[in-house]
N, C-alpha and C positions, 0 to 999 in steps of 0.2 A: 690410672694416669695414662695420659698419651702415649711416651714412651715404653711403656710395659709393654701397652695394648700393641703396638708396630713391634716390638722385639717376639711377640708372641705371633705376629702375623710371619715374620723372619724364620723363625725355627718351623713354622708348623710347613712353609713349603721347601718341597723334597727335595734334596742338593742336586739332580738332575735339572731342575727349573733354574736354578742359577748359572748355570753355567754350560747349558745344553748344546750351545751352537758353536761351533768353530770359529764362524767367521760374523760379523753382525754386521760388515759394512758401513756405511754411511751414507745416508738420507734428507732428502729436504722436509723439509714442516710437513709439505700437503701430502706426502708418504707416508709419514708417521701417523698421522691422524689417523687417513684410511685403513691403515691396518688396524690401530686402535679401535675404530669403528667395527670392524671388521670380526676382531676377536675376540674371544666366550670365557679368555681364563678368568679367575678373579682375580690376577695380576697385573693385569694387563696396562693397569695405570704406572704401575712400575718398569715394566718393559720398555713405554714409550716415555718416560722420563729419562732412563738410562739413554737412547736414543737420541734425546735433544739433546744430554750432556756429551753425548758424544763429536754434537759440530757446534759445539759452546755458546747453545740458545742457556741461557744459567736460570732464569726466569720462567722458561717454561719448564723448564727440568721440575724445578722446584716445586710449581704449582702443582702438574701434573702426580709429583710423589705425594701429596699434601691432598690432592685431592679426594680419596680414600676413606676419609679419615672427616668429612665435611658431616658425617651424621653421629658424631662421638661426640659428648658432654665432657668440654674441657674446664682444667681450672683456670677461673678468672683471675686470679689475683693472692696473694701473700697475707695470708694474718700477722697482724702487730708483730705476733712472738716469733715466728717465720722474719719478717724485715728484721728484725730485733739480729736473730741467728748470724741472717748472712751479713748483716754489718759487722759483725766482729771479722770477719774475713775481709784482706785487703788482695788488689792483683798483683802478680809478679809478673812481667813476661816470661811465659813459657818457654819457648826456647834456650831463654838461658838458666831458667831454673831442672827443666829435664835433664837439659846437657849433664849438669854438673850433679846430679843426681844418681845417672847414670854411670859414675864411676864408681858407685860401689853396687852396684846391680850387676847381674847376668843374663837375666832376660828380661828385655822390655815389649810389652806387646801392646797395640796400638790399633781402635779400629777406624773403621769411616763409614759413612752413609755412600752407600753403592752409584748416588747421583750425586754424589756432591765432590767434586773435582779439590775445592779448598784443602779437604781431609787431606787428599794425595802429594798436593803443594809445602803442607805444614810440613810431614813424616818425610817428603824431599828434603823438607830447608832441617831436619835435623841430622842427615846423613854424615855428615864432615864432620862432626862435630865429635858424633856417634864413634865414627871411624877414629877418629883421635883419642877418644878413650879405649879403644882397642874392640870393639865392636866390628866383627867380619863374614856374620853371618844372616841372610833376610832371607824371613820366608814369607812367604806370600800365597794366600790364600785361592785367589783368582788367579792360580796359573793351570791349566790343564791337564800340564804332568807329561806334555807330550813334546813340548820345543827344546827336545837333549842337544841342542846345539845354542842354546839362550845364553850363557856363560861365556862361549866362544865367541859367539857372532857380535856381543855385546850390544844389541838392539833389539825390542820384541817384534814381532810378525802378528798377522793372524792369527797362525794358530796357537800364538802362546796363553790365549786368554781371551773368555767375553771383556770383562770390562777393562781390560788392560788395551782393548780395543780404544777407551779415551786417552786423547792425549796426554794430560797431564797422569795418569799412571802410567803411560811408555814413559815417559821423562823422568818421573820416579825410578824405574827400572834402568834408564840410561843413566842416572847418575851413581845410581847402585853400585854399577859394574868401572862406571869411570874411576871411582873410589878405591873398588878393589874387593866391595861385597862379592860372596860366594853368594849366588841366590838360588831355593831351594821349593820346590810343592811340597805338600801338605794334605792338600783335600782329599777328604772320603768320602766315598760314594755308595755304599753297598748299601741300598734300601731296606737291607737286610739289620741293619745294625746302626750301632747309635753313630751320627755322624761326630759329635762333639768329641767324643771319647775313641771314635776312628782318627779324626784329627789329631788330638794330643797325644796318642802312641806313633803317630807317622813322625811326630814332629820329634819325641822323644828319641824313636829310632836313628836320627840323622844325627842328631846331639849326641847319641851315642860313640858313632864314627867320627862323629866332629866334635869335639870337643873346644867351649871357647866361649864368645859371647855372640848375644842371638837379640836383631829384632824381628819383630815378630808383626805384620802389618794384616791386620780379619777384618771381618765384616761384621756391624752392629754387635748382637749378645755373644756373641764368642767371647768376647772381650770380659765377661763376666766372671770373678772367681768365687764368688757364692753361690750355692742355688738359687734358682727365681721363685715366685710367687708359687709357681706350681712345680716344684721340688725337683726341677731339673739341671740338671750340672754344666755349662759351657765348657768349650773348650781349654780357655785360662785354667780354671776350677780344675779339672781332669788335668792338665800339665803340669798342675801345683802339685797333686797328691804322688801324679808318676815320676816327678822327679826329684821332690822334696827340694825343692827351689824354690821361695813366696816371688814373682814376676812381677816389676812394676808397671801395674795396668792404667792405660791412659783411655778414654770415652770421649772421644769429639763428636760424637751426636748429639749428646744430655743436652747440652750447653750452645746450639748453632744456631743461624736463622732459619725461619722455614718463610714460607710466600709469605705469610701473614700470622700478626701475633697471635691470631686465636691458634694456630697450631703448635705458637713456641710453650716449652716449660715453663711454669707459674714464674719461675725467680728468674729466667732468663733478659728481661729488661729492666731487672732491678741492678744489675751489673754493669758498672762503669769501668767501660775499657776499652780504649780507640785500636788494641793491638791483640793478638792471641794470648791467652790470661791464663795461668793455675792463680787460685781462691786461696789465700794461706793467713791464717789467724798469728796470734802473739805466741802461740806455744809452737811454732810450725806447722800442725796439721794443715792438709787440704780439705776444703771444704766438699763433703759428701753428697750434696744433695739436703732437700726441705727434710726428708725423712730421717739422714746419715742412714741409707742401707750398706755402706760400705762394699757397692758389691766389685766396685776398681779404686782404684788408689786417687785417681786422679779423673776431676769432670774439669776437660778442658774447654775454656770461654774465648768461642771465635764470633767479633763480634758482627753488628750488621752489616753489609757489602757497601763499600761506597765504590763506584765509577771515574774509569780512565778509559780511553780513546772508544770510549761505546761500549766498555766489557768492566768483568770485575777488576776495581783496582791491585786486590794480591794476585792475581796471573803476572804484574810489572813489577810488586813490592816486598813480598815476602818470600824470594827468591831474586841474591843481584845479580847483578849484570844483564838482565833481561829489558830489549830493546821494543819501542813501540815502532812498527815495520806496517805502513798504509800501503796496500797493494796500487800501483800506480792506474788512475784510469782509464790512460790509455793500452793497458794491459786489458782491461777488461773489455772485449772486443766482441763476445759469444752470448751478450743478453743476458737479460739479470732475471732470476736470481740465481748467483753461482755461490756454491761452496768452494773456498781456496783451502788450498793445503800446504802445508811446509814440509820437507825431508830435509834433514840435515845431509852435504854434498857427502856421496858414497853410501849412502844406506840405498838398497831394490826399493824403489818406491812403488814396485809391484806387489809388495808384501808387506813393508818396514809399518808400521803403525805413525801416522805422522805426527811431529813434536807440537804441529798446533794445527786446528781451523777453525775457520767461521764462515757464516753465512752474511753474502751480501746484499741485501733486494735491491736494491736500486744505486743510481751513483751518488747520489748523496750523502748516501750513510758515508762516515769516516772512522770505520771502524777501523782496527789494526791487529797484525800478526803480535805476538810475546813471542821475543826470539832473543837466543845470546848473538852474540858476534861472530860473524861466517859466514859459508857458502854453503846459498840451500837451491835446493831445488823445490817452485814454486808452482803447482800447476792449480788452476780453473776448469771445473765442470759445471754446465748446467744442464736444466732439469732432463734436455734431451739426450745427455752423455756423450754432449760435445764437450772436449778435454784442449787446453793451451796451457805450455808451461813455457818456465823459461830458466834461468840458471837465474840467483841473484846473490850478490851480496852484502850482508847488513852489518854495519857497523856506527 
């Protein structure tokens, strides 16, 4: 299956590739490409995916990860007994059924697809919720281990993380800390040794000192607590056995869009749900998959993206209070095409990770900022690294 084959692709490259650079800045299109062009790894389609998500192209993101994967023999479609299956399962909204789930849990762990910003937006809009069940502790896989002032400063930088580099995971991280989450690393690195089974003793060790509840936010098969196909253990699986805690595992990969249906899961457009879905039958169970490999508790149903102000609709809807903010034209004074950025007023916007961007080509477009209410600091660069900001604020 698709999904295997990409979890298999995930584990087999070395946790130095994920996470190797401090700083990964932000680029226009014809940047990204030429480097793409340019470079020899066999990742390379994912590095410049991460890239577009990172100044909220979502569509080339998407394609670019998907495109990999264009000479794989997918399933077409669902046998009778398969539709048969998933019809006895109906949707719940998610969020309110984790919520409430979560009060008799102690650790919830949760992954996402490394370009796909939604994941990041969803594991936001359950943070309050979390917290009010008494949930005070997030670890976070993609932190570097190096920004011991993250907690204090209450905002990431560069060098807290590659892909914490996009916006919508600083925002995750900012609301983390607005809450009152302790946030914590995790990753292992020693090429030497299993990264899975590094991870879940780092994670155990902090549980140790910290005693309490824990989410727990990874990347793809981590998220696994069975072995896989080829008898090897996730991170989940290894945190189940060291701590003798069973963790309720959630998978928003299984279940997401990708460019195009030929890359999604067979059952994935058999599912009717205009909102974020757990699959639950008359007995309660969640629904597992075509196979029921059981290998997380929960395959979460995010469905396909509809469109507002030129971008994905949940960047305004599945997070409130978030404002659609058009950068005025006559602001844009330095030739197009410019990438804008947002800093919430007070954060170094020499460092601070911005809470949103986008790319403008031209003045037509009427794209817009996803912003709460406040004073930001706005600035415009184009391709030549001429920079205009201004102070604004959006209400």
């Amino acid at each position: 299956m698709k999904l295997n084959c990409f979890l298999l692709i995930l584990f087999c490259i070395p946790a130095p590739v994920l996470h190797a650079q401090t700083s990964a800045g932000y680029s226009f299109p014809k940047r990204i490409i030429e480097n793409l062009q340019l470079d020899s790894n066999s990742w390379k389609e994912q590095t410049a995916s991460w890239e577009f998500s990172f100044i909220g192209e979502y569509e080339e993101s998407l394609s670019l990860a998907d495109s990999q994967f264009k000479a794989m023999k997918m399933p077409r479609g669902l046998w009778l007994d398969q539709q048969s299956k998933l019809a006895q399962y109906k949707p719940v909204e998610a969020k309110q059924y984790i919520i409430e789930r979560a009060a008799n849990e102690n650790i919830i762990i949760i992954n996402e697809a490394h370009y796909q910003p939604l994941h990041r937006i969803f594991t936001t809009s359950l943070l309050r919720g979390l917290y009010e069940k008494g949930y005070r502790y997030l670890g976070l896989e993609a932190l570097f281990g190096l920004d011991t002032a993250l907690n204090r400063r209450g905002y990431p930088v560069g060098s807290t993380g590659y892909y914490t580099q996009e916006p919508q995971f600083g925002n995750l991280i900012r609301e983390a800390l607005q809450l009152g989450f302790i946030i914590f690393d995790y990753e292992y690195t020693d090429e030497e040794y299993d990264r899975e089974l590094g991870q879940a003793k780092n994670i155990a060790a902090f549980m140790e000192k910290h005693p309490g509840k824990y989410l727990i936010h990874c990347g793809y098969g981590h998220v696994e607590e069975k072995e896989d196909q080829q008898q090897r253990m996730a991170m989940a699986g290894h945190l189940k056995k060291i701590t003798g805690t069973d963790p309720l595992t959630i998978n928003q990969d299984a279940l997401t869009e990708h460019s195009a249906p030929f890359f999604e899961a067979a059952d994935y457009r058999h599912i009717q749900a205009a909102w974020p879905a757990v699959l639950v039958n008359e007995k309660g169970e969640t629904y597992n998959g075509i196979t029921g490999d059981h290998l997380y508790d929960i395959r979460l149903f995010h469905p396909q993206t509809s469109y507002l102000h030129d971008r994905p609709s949940w960047l305004f809807n599945l997070m409130p209070g978030r404002i659609a903010f058009h950068p005025p034209a006559k602001k844009l004074t330095i030739g197009y095409p410019v990438l804008v950025f947002a800093w919430p007023a007070g954060e170094d916007i020499d460092t601070a990770v911005p809470v949103d961007i986008i790319l403008m080509r031209n003045r037509k477009e009427q794209r817009a900022l996803s912003l709460k209410a406040g004073q930001y600091t706005i600035q415009i660069q184009n391709e030549d690294g001429k920079k205009l900001q201004w102070q604004q604020l959006v209400q």
